[in-house]
C-alpha positions, 0 to 999 in steps of 0.5 A: 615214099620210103622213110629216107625220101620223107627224110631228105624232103622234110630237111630240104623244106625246113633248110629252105624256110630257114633261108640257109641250106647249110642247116641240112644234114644238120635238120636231117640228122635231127629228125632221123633222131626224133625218128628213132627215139619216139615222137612221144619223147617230145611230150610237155609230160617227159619235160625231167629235168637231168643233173649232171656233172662236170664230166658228163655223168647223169646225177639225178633226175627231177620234175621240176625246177623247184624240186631239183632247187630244194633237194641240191640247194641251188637257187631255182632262178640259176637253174633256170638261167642254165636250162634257158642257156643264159648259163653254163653251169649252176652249184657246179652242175650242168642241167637239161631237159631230158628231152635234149639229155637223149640227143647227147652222145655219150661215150661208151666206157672201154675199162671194166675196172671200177673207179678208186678215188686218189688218197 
């Protein structure tokens, strides 16, 4: 079996378990991604959690909530409802598990011209 034949035939069980073939392209997609970033991405170990802003920009990178708390000052728990999708944003900032951080698509900057804030 090609990899596209192992593809379509994991996308078509997982959309039959789930009971709805609407999911497909969306489980295919999936696992194309898992395919092309590593298994090992999914690992208990590379469970970072990212900060990031309101416009999408990547701020840091933590191992743990109580780490990312204490250096933003931003009470764990509300972390933690972000992280859980209980909440949206937290301190004005949006949090992930860089597991998920790698499926996002980013937009690639067009303008090579370095940002000036406004007076």
């Amino acid at each position: 079996m090609t990899q596209g034949e192992v593809i379509n035939k994991l996308s078509m069980e997982c959309a039959l378990a789930l009971g709805e073939l609407d999911h497909l392209q969306t489980i295919r997609t999936y696992i194309q991604m898992a395919l092309s970033i590593g298994i090992d991405h999914f690992r208990k170990e590379m469970e970072e959690i990212v900060v990031v802003d309101m416009y999408g920009v990547e701020c840091g990178r933590y191992k743990s909530t109580i780490e990312t708390s204490q250096k933003l000052g931003i009470c764990r728990q509300d972390i933690t409802k972000v992280l859980n999708g209980r909440g949206h944003t937290a301190g004005g900032f949006r949090f992930m598990y860089s597991r998920d951080y790698e499926l996002v698509p980013r937009k690639q900057s067009t303008s090579s011209l370095p940002i000036v804030p406004l007076s």
